[in-house]
C-alpha positions as CSV (number, residue, x, y, z in Angstrom):
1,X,-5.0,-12.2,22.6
2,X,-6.8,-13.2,19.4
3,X,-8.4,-11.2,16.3
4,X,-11.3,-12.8,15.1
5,X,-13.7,-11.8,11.7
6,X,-17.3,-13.2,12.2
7,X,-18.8,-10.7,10.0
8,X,-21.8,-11.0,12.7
9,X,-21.6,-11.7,16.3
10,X,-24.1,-14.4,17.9
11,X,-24.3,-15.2,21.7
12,X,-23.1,-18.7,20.5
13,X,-20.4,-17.8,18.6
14,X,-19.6,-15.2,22.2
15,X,-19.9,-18.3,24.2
16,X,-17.6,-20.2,22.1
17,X,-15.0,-17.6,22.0
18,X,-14.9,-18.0,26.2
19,X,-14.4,-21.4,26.1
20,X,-11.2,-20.8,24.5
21,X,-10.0,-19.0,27.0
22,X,-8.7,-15.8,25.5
23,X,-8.6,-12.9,27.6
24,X,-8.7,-10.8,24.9
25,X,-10.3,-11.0,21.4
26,X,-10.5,-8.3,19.3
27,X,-14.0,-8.8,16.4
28,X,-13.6,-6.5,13.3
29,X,-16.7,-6.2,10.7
30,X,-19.4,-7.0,13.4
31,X,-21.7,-5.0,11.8
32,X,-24.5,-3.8,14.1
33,X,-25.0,-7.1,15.7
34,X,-22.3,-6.7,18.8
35,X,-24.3,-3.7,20.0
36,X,-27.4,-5.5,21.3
37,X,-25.0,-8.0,23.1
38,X,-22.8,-5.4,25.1
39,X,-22.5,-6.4,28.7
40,X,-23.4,-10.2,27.6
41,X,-22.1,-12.4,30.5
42,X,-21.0,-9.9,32.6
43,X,-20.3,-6.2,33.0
44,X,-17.5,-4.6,30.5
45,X,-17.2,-8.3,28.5
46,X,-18.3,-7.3,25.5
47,X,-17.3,-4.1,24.5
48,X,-19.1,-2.5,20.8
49,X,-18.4,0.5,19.0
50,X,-22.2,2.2,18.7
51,X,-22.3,4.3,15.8
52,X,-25.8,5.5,15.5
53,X,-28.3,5.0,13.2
54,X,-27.2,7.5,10.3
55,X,-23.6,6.2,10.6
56,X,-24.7,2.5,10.5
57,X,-26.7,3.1,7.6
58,X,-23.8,4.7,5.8
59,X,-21.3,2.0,6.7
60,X,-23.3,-1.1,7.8
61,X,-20.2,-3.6,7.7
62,X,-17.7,-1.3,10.3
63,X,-18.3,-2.1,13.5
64,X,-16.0,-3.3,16.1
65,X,-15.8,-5.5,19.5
66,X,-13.6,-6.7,22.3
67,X,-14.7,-9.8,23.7
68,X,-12.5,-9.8,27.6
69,X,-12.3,-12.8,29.6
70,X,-14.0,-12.0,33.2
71,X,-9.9,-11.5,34.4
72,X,-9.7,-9.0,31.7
73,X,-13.0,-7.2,32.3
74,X,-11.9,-6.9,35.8
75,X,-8.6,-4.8,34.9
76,X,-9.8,-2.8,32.3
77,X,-9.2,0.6,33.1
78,X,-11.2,2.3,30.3
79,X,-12.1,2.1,26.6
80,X,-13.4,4.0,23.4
81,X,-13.6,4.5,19.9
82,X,-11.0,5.8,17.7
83,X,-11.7,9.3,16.8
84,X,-11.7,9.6,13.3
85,X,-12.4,6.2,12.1
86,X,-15.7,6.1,12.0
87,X,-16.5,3.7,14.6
88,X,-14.2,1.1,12.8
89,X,-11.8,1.3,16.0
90,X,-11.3,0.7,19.5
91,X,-9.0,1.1,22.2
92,X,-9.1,-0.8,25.6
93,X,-6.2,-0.3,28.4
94,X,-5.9,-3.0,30.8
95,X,-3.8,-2.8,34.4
96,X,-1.2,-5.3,34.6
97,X,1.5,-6.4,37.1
98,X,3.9,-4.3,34.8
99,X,2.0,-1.1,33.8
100,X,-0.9,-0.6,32.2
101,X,-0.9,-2.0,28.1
102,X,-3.1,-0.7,25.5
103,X,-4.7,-2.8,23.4
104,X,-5.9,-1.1,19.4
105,X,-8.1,-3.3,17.1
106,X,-9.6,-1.7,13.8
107,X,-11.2,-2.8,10.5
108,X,-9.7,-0.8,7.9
109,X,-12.2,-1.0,4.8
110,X,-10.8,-2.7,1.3
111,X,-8.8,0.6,-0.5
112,X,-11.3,0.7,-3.4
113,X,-14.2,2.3,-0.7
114,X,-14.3,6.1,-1.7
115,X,-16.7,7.2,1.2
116,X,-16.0,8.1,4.9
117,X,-14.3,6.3,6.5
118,X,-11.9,5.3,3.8
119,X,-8.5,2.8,4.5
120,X,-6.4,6.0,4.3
121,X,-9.1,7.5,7.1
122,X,-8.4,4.6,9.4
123,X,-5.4,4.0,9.4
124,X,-4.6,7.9,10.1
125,X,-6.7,7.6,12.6
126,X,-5.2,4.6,14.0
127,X,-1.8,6.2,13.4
128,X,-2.1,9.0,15.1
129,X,-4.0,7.2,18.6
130,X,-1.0,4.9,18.6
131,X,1.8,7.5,17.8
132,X,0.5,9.3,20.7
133,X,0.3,7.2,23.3
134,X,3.2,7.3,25.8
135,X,6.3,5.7,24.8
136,X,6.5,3.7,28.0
137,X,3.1,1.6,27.5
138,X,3.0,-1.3,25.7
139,X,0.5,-0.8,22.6
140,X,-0.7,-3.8,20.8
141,X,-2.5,-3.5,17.8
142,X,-5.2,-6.7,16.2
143,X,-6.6,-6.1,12.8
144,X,-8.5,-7.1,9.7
145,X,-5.8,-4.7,7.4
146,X,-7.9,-5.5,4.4
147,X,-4.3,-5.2,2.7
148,X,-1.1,-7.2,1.7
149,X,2.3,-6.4,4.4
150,X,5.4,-5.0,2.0
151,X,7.4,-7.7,2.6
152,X,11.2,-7.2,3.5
153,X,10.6,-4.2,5.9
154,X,13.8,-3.8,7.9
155,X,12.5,-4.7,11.3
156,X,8.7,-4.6,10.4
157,X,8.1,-7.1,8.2
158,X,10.2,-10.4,6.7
């Protein structure tokens, strides 16, 4: 799995990305451009948040993509936007031998932006998808943070 800021999505840069051989890569601050490209090489590869017209003119730099590998496209159980985040995050959950695992990846805007959706919208939002899945499937979370970790965090952070 790989996180990945293009800050707009080509079907070059796409096809570069599968010839490293991720199964997963996660593509914050898209901006409108990973819409038009959904479905590009195959059927649930390239997976957009779609915001609509008003939102994207509101908040042109927040949109999201997972790029899946065809192995990955082929276990993906299902997939949506965040509620709450204003189309800056996605959830995928993929089958595995073990379980199913969900996957989060979100752009949280820089903590000076004022309107929706805000850092402290995001990452609520993100918060409270991940808090609520259950506590026997694996969550992994990619992200542009657009922030600094505290360091020293007891078991978070070193």
């Amino acid at each position: 799995m790989a996180c990945w800021n293009l800050a707009h999505l080509s079907k070059t840069q796409v096809q570069f990305m599968d010839m490293l051989g991720y199964d997963v890569v996660f593509m914050p601050e898209v901006h409108h451009t990973a819409v038009p490209l959904q479905d590009y090489g195959g059927r649930n590869r390239l997976l957009a948040s779609d915001k609509g017209s008003k939102a994207w003119a509101a908040d042109e730099a927040g949109g999201v993509a997972f790029r899946l590998s065809e192995r990955a496209a082929e276990s993906l159980d299902t997939w949506d936007v965040i509620q709450g985040s204003g189309g800056r995050a996605m959830w995928i959950q993929l089958r595995t031998a073990t379980g199913p695992i969900i996957v989060v990846g979100f752009y949280s805007p820089p903590h000076y932006r004022r309107a929706f959706p805000t850092q402290a919208n995001v990452l609520a939002a993100v918060s409270e998808f991940v808090t609520s899945a259950k506590a026997t499937t694996p969550v992994m979370v990619l992200c542009d943070a657009n922030a600094q970790l505290t360091r020293y965090q007891s078991g978070q952070t070193g």
